[in-house]
C-alpha positions as a Markdown table, in Angstrom:
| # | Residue | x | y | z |
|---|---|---|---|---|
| 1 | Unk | 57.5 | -16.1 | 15.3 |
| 2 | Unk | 56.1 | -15.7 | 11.7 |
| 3 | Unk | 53.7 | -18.2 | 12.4 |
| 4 | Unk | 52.5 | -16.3 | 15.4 |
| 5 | Unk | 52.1 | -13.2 | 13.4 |
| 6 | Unk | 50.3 | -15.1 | 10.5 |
| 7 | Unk | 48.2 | -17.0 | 13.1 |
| 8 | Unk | 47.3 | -13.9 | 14.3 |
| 9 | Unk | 46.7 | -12.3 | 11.1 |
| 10 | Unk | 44.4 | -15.2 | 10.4 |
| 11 | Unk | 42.3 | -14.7 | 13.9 |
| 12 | Unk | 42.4 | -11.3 | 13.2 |
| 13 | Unk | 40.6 | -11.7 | 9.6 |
| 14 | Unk | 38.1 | -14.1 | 11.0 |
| 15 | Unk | 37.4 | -12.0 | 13.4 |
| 16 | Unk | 36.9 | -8.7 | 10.9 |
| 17 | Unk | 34.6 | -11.3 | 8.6 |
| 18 | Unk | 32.5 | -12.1 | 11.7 |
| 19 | Unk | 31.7 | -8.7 | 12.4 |
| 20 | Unk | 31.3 | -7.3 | 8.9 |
| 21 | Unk | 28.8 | -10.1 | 8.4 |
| 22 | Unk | 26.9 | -9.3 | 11.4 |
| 23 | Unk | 27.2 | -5.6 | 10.6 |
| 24 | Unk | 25.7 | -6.9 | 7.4 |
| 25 | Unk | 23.0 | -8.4 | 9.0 |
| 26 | Unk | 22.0 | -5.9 | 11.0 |
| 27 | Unk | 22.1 | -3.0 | 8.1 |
| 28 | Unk | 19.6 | -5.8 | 6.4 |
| 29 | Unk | 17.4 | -6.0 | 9.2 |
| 30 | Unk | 17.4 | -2.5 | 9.6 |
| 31 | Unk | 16.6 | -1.7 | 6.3 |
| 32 | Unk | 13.9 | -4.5 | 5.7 |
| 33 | Unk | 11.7 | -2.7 | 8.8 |
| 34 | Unk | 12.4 | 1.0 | 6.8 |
| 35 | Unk | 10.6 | -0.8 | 3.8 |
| 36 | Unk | 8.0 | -3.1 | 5.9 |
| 37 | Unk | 7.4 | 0.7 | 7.8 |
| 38 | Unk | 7.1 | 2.5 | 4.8 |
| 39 | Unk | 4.5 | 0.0 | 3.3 |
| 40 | Unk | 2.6 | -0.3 | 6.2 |
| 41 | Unk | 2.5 | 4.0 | 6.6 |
| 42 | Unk | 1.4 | 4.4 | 2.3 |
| 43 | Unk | -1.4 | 1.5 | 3.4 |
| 44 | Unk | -2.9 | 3.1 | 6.6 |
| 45 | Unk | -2.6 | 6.5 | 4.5 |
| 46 | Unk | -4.4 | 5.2 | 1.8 |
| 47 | Unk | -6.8 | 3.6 | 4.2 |
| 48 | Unk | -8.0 | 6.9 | 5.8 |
| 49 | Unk | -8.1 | 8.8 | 2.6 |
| 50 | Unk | -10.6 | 5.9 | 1.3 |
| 51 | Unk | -12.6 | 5.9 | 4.4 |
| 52 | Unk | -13.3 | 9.8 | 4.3 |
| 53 | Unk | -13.5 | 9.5 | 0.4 |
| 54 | Unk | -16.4 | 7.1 | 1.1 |
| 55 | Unk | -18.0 | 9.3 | 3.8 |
| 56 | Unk | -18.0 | 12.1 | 1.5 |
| 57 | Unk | -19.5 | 9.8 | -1.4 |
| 58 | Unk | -22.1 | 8.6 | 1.2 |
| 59 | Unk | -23.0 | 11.3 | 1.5 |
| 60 | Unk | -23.3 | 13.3 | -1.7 |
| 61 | Unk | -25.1 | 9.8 | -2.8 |
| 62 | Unk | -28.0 | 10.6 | -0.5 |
| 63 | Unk | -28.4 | 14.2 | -1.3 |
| 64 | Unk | -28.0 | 13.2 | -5.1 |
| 65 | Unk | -30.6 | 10.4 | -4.4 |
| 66 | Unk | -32.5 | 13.2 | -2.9 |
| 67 | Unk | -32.5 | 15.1 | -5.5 |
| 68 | Unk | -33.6 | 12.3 | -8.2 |
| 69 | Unk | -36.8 | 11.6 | -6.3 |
| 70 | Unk | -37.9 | 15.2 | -5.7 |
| 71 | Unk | -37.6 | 16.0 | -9.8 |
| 72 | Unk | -39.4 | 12.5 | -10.1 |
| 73 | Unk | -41.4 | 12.8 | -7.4 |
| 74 | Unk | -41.1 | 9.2 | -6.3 |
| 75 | Unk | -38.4 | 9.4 | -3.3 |
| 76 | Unk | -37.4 | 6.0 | -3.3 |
| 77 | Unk | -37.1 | 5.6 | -7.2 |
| 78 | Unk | -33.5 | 8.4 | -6.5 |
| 79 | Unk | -32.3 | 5.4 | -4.5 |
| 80 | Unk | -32.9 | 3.0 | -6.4 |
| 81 | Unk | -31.5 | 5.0 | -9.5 |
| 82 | Unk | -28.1 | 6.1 | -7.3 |
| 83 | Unk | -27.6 | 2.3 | -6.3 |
| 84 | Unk | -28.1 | 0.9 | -9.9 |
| 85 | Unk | -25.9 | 3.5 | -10.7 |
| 86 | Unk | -23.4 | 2.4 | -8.4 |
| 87 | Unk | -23.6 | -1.6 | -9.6 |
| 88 | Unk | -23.0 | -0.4 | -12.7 |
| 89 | Unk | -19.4 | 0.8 | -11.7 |
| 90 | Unk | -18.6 | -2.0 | -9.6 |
| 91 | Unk | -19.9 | -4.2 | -12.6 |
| 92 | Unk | -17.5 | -2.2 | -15.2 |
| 93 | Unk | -14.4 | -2.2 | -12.7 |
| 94 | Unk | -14.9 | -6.0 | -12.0 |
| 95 | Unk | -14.9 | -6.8 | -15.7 |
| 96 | Unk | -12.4 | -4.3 | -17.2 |
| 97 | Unk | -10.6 | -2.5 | -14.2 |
| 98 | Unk | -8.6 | -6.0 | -12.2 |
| 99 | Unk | -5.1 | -5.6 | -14.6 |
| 100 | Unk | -5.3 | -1.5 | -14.7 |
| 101 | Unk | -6.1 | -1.9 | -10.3 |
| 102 | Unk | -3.0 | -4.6 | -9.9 |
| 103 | Unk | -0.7 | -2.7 | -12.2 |
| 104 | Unk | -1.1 | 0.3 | -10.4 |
| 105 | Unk | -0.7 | -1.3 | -7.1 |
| 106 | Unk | 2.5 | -2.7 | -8.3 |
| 107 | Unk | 4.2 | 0.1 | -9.3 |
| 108 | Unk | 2.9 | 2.1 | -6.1 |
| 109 | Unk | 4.5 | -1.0 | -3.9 |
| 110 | Unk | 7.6 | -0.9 | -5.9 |
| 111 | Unk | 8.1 | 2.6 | -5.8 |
| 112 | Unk | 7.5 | 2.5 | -1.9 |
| 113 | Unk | 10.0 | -0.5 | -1.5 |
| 114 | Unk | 12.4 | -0.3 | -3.9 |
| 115 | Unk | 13.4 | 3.8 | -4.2 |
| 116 | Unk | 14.7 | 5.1 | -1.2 |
């Protein structure tokens, strides 16, 4: 008699463990796609805001380019000045801007998986 309630007791535990590790489980699983979600949402948003930021930089280039060869009065020279201008940056970010561009990403991906 006791070691039918004790044997039950026992089943009963196992049983209890069981569940709370699936339970476990599945709160994991659920959570891991709220944070893969939320990453994936911050990149396409960031995505879209680049794309029209470079459609709007496309073109204010060409009216500024524009603008450069009329006061010149070689057209093609504003072109050639905008796109120099514009290797200059890339040049300046690819030397000094990689650490400043990764620790920003960083703490934007941490923030977006870590804080709920």
């Amino acid at each position: 008699m006791a070691f039918e309630k004790l044997t039950n007791s026992i089943q009963d535990l196992n049983d209890n463990i069981r569940a709370l590790g699936h339970s476990s489980a599945e709160y994991y699983k659920l959570d891991l796609y709220k944070k893969i979600i939320r990453g994936v949402i911050f990149i396409v948003n960031m995505m879209l805001i680049g794309f029209i930021c470079l459609i709007a930089l496309l073109f204010l280039s060409i009216a500024v380019a524009i603008t450069i060869g009329e006061a010149i009065g070689i057209p093609s020279a504003g072109y050639y000045i905008v796109g120099a201008f514009y290797l200059l940056i890339l040049i300046f970010i690819w030397v000094f801007g990689k650490d400043y561009i990764r620790k920003i990403i960083l703490i934007k991906s941490s923030r977006t998986f870590f804080n709920d």
